[in-house]
VOROFI-71961 format. One record per residue (C-alpha): x, y, z; residue number from 1. Coordinates in nm, 2 decimals, decimal comma. Layout:
<recs>
[rec [X Y Z] NUM]
...
</recs>
This chain:
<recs>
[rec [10,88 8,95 12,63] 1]
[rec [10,72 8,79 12,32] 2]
[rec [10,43 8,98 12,15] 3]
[rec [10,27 8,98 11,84] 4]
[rec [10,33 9,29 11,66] 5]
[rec [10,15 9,45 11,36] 6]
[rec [10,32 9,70 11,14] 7]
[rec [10,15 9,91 10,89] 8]
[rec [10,39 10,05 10,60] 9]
[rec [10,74 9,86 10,49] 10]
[rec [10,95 10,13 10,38] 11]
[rec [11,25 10,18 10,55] 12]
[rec [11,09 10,25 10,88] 13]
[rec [10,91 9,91 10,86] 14]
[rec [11,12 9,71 10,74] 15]
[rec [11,41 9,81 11,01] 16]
[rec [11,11 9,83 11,25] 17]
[rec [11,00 9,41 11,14] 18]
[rec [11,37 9,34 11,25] 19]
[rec [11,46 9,49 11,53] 20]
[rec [11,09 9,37 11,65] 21]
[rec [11,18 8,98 11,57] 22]
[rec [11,52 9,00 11,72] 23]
[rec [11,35 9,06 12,02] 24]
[rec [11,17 8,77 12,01] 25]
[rec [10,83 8,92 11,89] 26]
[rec [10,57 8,75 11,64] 27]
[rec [10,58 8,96 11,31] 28]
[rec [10,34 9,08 11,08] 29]
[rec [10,35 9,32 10,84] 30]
[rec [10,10 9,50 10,58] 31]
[rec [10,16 9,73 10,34] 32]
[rec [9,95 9,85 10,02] 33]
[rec [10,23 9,84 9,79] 34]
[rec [10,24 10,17 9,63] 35]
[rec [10,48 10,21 9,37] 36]
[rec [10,74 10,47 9,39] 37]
[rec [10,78 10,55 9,76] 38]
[rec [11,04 10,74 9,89] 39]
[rec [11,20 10,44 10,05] 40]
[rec [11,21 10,26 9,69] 41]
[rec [11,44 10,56 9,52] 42]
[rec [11,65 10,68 9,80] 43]
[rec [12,02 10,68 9,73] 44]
[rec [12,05 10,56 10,10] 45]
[rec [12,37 10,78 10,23] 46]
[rec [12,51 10,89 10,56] 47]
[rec [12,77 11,19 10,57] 48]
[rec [12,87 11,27 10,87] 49]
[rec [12,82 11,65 10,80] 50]
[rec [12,51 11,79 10,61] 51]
[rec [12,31 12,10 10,51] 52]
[rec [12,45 12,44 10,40] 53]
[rec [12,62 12,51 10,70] 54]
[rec [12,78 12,15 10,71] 55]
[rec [12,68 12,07 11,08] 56]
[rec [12,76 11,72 11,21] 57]
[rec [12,52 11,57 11,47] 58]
[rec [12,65 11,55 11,82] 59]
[rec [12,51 11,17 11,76] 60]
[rec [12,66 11,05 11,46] 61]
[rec [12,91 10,80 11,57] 62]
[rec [12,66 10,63 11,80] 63]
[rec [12,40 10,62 11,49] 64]
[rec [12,63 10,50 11,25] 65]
[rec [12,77 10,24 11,48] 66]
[rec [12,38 10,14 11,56] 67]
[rec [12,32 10,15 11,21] 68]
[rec [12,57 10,00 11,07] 69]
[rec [12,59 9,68 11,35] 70]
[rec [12,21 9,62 11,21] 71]
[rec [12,24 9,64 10,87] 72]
[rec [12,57 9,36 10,87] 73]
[rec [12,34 9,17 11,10] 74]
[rec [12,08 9,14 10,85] 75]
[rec [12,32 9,04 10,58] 76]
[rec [12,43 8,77 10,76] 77]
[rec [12,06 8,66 10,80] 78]
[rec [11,99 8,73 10,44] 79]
[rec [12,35 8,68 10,24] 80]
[rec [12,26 8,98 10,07] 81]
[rec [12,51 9,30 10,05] 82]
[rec [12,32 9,60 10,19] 83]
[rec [12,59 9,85 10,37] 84]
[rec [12,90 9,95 10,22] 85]
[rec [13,15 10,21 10,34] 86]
[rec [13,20 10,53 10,08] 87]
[rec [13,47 10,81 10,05] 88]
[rec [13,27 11,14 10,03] 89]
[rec [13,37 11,48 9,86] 90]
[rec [13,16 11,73 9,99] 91]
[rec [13,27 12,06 9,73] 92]
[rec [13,29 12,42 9,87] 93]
[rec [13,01 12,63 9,65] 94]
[rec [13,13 12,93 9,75] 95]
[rec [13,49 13,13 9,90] 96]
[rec [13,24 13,26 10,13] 97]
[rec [13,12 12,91 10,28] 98]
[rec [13,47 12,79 10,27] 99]
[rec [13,61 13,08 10,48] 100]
[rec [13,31 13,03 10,72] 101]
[rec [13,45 12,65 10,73] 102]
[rec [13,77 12,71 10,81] 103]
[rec [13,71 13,04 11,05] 104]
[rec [13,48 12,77 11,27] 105]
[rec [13,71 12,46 11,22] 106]
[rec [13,97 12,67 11,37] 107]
[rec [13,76 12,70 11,72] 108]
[rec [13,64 12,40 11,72] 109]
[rec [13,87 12,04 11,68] 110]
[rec [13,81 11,90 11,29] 111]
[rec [13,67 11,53 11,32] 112]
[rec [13,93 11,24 11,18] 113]
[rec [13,65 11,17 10,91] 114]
[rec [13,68 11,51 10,75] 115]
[rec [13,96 11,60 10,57] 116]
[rec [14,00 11,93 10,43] 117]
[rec [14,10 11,93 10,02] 118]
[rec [14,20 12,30 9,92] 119]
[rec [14,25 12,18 9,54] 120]
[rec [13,95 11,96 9,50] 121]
[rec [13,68 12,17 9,29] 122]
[rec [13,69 12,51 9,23] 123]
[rec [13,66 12,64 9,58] 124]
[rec [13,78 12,31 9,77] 125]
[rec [13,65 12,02 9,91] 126]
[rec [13,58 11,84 10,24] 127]
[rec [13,68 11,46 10,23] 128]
[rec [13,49 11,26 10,47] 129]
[rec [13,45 10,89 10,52] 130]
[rec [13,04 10,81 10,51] 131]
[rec [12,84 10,50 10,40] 132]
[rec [12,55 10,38 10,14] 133]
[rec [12,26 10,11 10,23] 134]
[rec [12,09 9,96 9,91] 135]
[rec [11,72 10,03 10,02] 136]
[rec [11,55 9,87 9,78] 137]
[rec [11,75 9,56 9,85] 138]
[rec [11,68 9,58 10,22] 139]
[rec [11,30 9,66 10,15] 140]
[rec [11,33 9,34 9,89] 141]
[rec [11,45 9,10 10,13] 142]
[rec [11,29 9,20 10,39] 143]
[rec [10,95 9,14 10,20] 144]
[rec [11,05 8,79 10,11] 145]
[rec [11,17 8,68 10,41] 146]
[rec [10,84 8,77 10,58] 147]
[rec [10,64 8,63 10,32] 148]
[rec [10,84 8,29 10,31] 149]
[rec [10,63 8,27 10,67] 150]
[rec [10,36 8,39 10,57] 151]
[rec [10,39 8,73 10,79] 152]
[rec [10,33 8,97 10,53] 153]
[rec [10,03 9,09 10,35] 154]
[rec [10,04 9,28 10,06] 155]
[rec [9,67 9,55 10,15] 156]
[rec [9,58 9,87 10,23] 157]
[rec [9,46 9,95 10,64] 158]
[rec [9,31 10,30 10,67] 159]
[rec [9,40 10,37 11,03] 160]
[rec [9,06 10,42 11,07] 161]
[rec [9,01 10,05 11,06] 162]
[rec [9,21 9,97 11,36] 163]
[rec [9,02 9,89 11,66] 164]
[rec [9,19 9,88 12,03] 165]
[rec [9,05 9,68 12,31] 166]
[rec [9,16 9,59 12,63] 167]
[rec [9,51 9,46 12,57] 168]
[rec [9,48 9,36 12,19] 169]
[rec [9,46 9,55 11,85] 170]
[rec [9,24 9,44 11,58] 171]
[rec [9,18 9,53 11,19] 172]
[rec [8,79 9,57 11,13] 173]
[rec [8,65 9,32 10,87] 174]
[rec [8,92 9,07 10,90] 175]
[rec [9,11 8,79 11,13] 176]
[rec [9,42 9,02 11,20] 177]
[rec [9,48 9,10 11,59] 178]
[rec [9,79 9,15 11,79] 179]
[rec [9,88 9,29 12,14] 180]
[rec [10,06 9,61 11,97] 181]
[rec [10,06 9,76 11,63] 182]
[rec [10,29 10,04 11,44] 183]
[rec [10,19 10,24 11,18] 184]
[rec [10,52 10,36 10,99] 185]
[rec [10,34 10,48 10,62] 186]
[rec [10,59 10,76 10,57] 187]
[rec [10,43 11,09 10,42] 188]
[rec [10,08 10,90 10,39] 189]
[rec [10,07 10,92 10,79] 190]
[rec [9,91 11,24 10,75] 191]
[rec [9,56 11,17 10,73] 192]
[rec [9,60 10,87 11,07] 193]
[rec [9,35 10,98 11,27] 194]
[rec [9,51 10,80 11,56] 195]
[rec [9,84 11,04 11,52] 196]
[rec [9,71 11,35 11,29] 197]
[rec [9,88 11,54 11,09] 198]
[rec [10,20 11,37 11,14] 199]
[rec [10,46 11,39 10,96] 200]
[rec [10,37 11,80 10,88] 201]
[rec [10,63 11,89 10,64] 202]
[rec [10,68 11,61 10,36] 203]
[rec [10,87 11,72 10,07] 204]
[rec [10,85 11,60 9,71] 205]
[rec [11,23 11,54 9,57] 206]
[rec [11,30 11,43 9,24] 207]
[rec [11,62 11,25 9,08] 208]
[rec [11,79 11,16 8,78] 209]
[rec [11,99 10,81 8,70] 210]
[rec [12,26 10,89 8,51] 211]
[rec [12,54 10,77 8,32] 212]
[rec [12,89 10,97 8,41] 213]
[rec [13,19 10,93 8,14] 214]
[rec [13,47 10,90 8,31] 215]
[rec [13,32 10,80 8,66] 216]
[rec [13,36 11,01 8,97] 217]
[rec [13,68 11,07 9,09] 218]
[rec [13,59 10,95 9,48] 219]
[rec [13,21 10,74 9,55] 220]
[rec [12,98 11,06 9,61] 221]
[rec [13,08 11,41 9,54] 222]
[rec [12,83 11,66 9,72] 223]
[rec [12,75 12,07 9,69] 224]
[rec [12,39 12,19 9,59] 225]
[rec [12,33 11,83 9,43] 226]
[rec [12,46 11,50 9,49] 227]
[rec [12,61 11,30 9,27] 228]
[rec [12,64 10,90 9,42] 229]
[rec [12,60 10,54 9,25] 230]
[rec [12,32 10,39 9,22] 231]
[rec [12,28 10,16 9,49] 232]
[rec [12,45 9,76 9,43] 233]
[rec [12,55 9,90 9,13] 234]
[rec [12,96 9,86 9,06] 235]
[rec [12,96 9,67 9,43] 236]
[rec [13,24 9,45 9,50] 237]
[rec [13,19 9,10 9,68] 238]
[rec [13,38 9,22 9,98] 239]
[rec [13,18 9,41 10,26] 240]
[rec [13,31 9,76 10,34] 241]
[rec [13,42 9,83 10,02] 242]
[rec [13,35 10,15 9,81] 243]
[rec [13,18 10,13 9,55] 244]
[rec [13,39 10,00 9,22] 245]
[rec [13,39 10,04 8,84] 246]
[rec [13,03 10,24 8,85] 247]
[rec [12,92 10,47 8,59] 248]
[rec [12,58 10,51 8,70] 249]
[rec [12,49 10,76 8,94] 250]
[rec [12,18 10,88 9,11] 251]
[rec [12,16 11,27 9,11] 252]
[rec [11,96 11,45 9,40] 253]
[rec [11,72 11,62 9,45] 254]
[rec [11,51 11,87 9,46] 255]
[rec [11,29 11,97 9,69] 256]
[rec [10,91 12,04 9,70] 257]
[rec [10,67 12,09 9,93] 258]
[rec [10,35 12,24 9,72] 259]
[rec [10,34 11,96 9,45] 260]
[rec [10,30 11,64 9,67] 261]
[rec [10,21 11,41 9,39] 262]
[rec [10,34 11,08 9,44] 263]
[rec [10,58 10,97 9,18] 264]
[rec [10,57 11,29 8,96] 265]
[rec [10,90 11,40 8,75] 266]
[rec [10,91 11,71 8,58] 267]
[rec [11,06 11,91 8,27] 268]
[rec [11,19 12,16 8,57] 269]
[rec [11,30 11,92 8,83] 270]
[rec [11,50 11,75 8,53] 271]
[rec [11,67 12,11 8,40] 272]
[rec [11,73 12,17 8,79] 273]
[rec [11,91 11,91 8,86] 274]
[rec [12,11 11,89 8,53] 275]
[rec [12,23 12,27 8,59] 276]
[rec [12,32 12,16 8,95] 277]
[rec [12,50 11,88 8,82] 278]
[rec [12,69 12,12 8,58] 279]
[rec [12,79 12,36 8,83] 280]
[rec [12,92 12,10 9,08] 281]
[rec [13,15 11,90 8,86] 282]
[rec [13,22 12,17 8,53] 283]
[rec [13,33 12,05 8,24] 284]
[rec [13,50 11,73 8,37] 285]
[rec [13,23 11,46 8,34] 286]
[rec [12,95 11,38 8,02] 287]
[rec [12,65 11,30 8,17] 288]
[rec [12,36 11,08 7,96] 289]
[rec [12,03 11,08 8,13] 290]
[rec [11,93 10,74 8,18] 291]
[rec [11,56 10,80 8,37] 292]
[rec [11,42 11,05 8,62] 293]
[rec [11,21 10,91 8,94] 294]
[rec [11,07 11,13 9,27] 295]
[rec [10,99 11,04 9,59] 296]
[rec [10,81 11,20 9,90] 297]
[rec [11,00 11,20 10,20] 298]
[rec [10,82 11,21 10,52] 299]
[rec [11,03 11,55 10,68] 300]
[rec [10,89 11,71 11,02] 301]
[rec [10,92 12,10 11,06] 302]
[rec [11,13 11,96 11,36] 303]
[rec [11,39 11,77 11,16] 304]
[rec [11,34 11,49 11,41] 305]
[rec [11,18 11,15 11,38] 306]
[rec [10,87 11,10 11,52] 307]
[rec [10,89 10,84 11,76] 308]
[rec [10,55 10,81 11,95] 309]
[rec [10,30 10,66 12,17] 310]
[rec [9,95 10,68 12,16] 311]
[rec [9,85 10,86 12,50] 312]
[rec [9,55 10,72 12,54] 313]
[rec [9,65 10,34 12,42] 314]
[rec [9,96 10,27 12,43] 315]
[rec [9,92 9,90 12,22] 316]
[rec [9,95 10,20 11,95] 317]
[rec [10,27 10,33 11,78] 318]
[rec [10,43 10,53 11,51] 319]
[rec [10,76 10,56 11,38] 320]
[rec [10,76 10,80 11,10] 321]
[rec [10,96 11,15 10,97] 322]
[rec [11,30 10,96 10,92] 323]
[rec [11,31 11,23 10,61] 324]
[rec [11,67 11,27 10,45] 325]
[rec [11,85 11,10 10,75] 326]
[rec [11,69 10,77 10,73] 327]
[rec [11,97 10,54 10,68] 328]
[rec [12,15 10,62 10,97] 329]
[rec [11,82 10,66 11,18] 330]
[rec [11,61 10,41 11,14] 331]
[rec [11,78 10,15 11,36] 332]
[rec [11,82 10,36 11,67] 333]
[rec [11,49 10,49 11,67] 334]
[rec [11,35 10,15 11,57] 335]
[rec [11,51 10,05 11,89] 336]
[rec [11,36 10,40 12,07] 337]
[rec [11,00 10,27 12,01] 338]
[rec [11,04 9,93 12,09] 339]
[rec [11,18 10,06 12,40] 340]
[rec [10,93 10,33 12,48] 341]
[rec [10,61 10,08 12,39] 342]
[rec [10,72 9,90 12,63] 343]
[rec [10,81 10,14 12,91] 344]
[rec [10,44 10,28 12,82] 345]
[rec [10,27 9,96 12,84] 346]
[rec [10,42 9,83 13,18] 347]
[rec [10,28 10,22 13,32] 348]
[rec [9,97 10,14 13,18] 349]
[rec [9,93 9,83 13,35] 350]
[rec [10,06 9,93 13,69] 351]
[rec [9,80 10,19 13,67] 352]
[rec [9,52 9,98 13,55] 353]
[rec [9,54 9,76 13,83] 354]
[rec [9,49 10,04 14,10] 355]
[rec [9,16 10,19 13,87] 356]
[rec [8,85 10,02 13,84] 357]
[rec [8,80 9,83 13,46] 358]
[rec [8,72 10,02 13,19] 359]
[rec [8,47 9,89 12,90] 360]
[rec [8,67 9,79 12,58] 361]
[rec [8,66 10,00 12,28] 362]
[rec [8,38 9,85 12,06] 363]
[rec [8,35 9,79 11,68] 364]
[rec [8,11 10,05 11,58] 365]
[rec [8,08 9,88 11,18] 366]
[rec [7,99 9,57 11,43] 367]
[rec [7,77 9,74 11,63] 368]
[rec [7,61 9,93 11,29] 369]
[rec [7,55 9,55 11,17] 370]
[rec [7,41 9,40 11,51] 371]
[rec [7,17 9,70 11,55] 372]
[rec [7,08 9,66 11,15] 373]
[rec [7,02 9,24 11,17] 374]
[rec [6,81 9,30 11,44] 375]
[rec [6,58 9,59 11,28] 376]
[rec [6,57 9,38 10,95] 377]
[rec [6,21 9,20 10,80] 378]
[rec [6,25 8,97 10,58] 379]
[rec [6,10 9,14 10,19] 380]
[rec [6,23 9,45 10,32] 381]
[rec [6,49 9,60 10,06] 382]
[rec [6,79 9,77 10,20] 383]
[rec [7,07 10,12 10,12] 384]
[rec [7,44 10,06 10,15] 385]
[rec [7,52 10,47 10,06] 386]
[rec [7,88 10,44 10,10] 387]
[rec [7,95 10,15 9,91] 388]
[rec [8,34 10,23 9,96] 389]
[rec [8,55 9,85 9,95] 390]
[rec [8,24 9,67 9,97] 391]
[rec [8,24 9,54 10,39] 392]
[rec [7,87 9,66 10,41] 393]
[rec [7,76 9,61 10,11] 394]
[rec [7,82 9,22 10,16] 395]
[rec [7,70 9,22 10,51] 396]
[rec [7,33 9,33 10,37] 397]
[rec [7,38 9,11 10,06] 398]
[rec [7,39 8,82 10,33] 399]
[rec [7,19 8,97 10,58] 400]
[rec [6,85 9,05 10,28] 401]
[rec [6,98 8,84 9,98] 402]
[rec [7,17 9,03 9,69] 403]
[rec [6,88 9,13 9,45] 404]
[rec [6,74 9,35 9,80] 405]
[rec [7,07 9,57 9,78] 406]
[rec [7,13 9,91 9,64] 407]
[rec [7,48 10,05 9,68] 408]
[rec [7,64 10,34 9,54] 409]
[rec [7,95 10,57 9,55] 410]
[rec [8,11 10,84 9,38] 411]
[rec [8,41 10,65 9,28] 412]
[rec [8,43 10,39 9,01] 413]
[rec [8,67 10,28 9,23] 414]
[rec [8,49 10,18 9,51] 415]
[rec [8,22 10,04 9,29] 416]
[rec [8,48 9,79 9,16] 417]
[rec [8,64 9,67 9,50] 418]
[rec [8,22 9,64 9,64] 419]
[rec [8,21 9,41 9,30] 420]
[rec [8,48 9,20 9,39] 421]
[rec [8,45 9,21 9,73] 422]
[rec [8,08 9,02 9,65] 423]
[rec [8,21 8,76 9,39] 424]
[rec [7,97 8,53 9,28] 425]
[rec [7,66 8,76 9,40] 426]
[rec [7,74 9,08 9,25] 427]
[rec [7,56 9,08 8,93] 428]
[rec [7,23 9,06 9,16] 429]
[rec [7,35 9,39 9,32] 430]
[rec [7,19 9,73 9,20] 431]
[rec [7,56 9,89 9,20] 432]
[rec [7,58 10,26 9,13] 433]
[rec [7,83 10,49 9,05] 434]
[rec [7,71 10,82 9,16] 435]
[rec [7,65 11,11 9,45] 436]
[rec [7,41 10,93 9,73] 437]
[rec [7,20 11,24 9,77] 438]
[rec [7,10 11,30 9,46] 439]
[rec [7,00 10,95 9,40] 440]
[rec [6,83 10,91 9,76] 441]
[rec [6,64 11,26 9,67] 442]
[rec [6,55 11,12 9,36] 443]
[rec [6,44 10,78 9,48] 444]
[rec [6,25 10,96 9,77] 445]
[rec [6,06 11,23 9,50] 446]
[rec [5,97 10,95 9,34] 447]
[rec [5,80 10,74 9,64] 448]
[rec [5,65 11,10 9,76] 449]
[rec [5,45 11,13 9,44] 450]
[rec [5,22 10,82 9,46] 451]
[rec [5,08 10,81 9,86] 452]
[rec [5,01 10,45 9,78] 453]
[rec [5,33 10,37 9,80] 454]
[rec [5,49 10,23 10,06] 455]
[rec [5,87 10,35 10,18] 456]
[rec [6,12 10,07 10,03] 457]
[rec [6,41 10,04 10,32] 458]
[rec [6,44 9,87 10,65] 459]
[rec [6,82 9,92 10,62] 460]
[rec [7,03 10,23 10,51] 461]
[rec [7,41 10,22 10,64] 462]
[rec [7,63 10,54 10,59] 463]
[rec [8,01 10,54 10,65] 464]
[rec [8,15 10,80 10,58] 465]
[rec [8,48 11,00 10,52] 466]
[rec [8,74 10,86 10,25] 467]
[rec [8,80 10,52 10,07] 468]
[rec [9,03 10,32 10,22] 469]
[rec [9,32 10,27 9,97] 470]
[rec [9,28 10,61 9,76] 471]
[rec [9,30 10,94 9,77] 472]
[rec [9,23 11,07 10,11] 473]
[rec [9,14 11,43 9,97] 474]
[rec [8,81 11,28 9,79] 475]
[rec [8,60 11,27 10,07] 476]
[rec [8,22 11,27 10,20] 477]
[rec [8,10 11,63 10,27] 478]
[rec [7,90 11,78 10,50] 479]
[rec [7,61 11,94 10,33] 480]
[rec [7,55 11,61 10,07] 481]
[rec [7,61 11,40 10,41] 482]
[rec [7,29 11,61 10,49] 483]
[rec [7,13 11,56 10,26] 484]
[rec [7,15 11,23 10,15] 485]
[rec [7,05 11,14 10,53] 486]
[rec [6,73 11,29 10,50] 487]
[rec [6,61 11,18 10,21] 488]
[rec [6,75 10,81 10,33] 489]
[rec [6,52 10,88 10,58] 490]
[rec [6,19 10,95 10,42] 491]
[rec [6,25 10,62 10,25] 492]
[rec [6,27 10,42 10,59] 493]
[rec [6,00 10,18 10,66] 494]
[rec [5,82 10,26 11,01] 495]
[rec [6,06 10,08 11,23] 496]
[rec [6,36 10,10 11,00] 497]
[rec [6,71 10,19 11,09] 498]
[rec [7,00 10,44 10,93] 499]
[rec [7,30 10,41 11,06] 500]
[rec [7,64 10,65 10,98] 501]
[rec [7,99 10,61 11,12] 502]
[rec [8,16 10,95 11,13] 503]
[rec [8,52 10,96 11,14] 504]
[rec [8,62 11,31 11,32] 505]
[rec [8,95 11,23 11,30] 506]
[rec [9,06 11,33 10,94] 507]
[rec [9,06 11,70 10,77] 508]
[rec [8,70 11,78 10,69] 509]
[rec [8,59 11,48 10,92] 510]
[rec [8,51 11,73 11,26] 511]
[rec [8,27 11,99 10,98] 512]
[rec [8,12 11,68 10,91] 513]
[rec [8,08 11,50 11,25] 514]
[rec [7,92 11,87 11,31] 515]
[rec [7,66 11,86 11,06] 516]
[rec [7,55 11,53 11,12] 517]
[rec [7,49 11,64 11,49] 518]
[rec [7,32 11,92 11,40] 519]
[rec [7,07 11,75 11,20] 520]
[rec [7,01 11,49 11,46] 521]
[rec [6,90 11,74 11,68] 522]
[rec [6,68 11,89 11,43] 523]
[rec [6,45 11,56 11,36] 524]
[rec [6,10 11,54 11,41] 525]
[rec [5,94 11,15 11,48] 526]
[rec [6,29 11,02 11,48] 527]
[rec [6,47 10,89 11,73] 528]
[rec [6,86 10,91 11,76] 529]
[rec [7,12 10,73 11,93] 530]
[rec [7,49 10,90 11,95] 531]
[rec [7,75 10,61 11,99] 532]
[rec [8,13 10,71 12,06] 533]
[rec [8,37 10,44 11,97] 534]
[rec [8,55 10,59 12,30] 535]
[rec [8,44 10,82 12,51] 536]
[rec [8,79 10,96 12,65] 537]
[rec [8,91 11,00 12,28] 538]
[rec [8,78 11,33 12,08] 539]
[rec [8,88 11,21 11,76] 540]
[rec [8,74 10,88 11,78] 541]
[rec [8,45 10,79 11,46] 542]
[rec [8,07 10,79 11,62] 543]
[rec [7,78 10,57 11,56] 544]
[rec [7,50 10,78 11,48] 545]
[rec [7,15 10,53 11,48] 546]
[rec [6,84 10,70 11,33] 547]
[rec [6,55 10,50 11,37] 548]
[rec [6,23 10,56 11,21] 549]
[rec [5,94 10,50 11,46] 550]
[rec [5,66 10,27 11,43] 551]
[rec [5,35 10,42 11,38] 552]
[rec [4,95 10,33 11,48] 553]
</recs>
């Protein structure tokens, strides 16, 4: 069945995602901010067939590499580019202990044909096993063009927060984008989606080094504490399947870190680490020149599984995320998974709906925040954007009262300078402000309390709150300013005016928030409040809080 499908994120989950989606006939479309140095963009792209300390092999690794491995060649012959190559691996003892522990399990359980023990390789011997690299960047590269050549791919940034589920479709607040089902797949960034919290929950920072190896290795990869494997396309030959020839440049990975989650951030440490890793896995046989040093954060789960999932509530909503270390050889299967369990979920959700009664859509509260504002509105009256954030209301009210009637402000310059181009040609008439909304609103309100001739200003003040779309999600709208700046927005309302705030509950800090703003609703004298959910049946859902100063005499 043919649908049009949104995808948020093209890293590797995306990207395999966008293909596997099309195959199956679906109408692609896929957005993705375009952060530099994701994980997807520095992997080294491997699959071993045995990993971690204690060199386990998944039950499922043929069936993932033969998944893998059947997608990848199907996309070269789409694209005529190289991406999947077959590599000898040399996974090195680090120990007599871990060797003996090897060879004392090996000897109850059959050895695979793809591991081959080497008793002379290294200093405490070697396995020898028969794995495969995809170039990632490559695959991300022509992924990206082939979408674009069809005009299928966007280069912005979607906060979760902005997607909107009705009845059967999915749209993107503030723009023309809807489909009948959308992914998100934003790697460690998933986090802060407040459709699918907290997921992935254990990311980890790892950095690498590119370096140059005189003589090269003596087999593709050799692994053992580090990793030691060619850059990806680099020495490739023009046949398929074949190892990877005539390189001197390797990648060297990685470390791991799971307090210092800064994207794209090498250290002095990470560097020495790696170096002395390097050292002790291949001795004194091989120079190594440092030729740059790059980290990436990987989106790992405490469960070492990939998070394939459905939105319970609306299933027009997945996420494919937490392909961590194994992506590679995981993305296409569980590509395939969610495709597959969409599906199943939608058909359930249908049968169902057809034996309930109808349920109301889920509405547009920024929509509803505008309707309810156009209709309080007088023409002369001046009006508040508070949370100028990437400019949506500011522009509304510049239409809506003319540009010289707006005031907008926001903590970061950042948001000041999407509002101004947002605007265009009308922004110079704006009154934009870079600065904390309650102090300005408290000062602006001091100021109209100390003449009583004065009358208050605003027919309009529009809050919406949480984080800026696009930035750092830990720079966020708190509580007791949120407060704050409400009241004093407030005492500068016109009898009759209107303040509106959308609360997001669904980020960290957003519930404290939600709570305060409840709180003071309840607390009001001569005001009178409205409570809108953007759906009832989901707790984490944003609400439309509509204060409304009353007319007097």
């Amino acid at each position: 069945m043919s649908r049009h499908t949104l995808i948020i994120g093209q890293g590797l989950a995306g990207s395999v995602l966008a293909w596997q989606a099309s195959w199956r006939g679906d109408h692609v479309t896929v957005l993705d901010a375009g952060f530099p140095g994701s994980a997807s963009s520095v992997a080294a792209g491997l699959m071993m067939p045995l990993s971690g300390q204690r060199l386990v092999r998944r039950s499922d690794y043929e069936q993932l590499r033969d998944a893998a491995e059947s997608c990848y060649r199907r996309i070269e012959q789409e694209t005529g580019q190289r991406l999947f190559r077959s590599l000898t691996i040399e996974r090195r003892f680090t120990s007599t202990a871990e060797r003996e522990e090897w060879e004392q399990r090996s000897s109850k359980e059959p050895a695979a044909d793809d591991c081959l023990l080497q008793p002379n390789r290294g200093r405490f011997g070697a396995l020898q096993m028969h794995g495969g690299q995809l170039n990632i960047p490559l695959l991300l590269q022509v992924t990206r063009e082939r979408l674009s050549m069809s005009g299928r791919f966007q280069q912005r940034q979607i906060d979760a927060a902005e997607v909107q589920v009705e009845a059967g479709r999915v749209r993107i607040a503030n723009s023309e984008l809807e489909a009948e089902r959308l992914f998100f797949c934003e790697g460690h960034r998933g986090r802060g989606n407040c459709w699918f919290p907290g997921q992935p929950d254990q990311p980890v920072r790892g950095e690498l080094l590119r370096v140059r190896l005189n003589p090269q290795l003596p087999v593709d990869v050799v692994v053992g504490g580090v990793w030691a494997a060619p850059v990806p396309g680099a020495g490739a030959g023009a046949v398929p399947g074949a190892g990877a020839e005539d390189t001197t440049e390797y990648l060297i990975g990685a470390t791991w870190d799971r307090e210092q989650l800064v994207e794209g951030l090498v250290t002095e440490a990470g560097r020495a680490e790696l170096l002395q890793g390097l050292a002790a896995l291949l001795g004194d046989e091989l120079h190594a020149e440092v030729l740059g040093q790059t980290s990436g954060i990987r989106a790992g789960t405490r469960q070492r599984q990939v998070l394939v999932r459905i939105h319970a509530t609306h299933p027009q909503l997945g996420m494919l995320n937490g392909l961590g270390s194994w992506g590679a050889l995981t993305a296409p299967s569980a590509a395939a998974a969610v495709l597959e369990l969409q599906e199943d979920c939608l058909r359930r959700s249908a049968e169902a709906a057809q034996s309930q009664p109808p349920q109301a859509p889920r509405r547009s509260l920024t929509q509803l925040a505008h309707s309810i504002a156009r209709r309080v509105y007088r023409v002369g009256d001046r009006v508040f954007d508070a949370t100028a954030g990437n400019g949506h209301d500011t522009r509304f009210l510049a239409a809506l009262a003319g540009p010289s009637a707006v005031t907008a402000i926001d903590i970061q310059p950042q948001a000041i300078s999407a509002t101004r181009s947002r605007l265009g040609a009308v922004a110079d008439a704006v009154m934009l402000l870079v600065g904390d909304h309650a102090a300005e609103l408290e000062r602006q309100a001091a100021a109209y309390g100390s003449d009583p001739t004065n009358q208050p200003p605003y027919g309009v003040v529009m809050f919406n709150l949480g984080y800026l779309p696009g930035s750092d999600r830990s720079v966020i709208t708190q509580a007791d300013t949120t407060s704050r700046a409400i009241r004093a927005g407030l005492r500068l309302l016109r009898p009759g005016g209107v303040l509106t705030a959308i609360v997001y509950r669904g980020h960290p800090g957003g519930a404290v928030e939600y709570g305060a703003v409840e709180q003071l609703a309840r607390e009001l004298a001569d005001i009178r409040v409205d409570v809108l959910p953007g759906d009832s049946a989901d707790a984490a859902s944003p609400v439309l809080f509509v204060f409304r100063s009353l007319l007097r005499g």
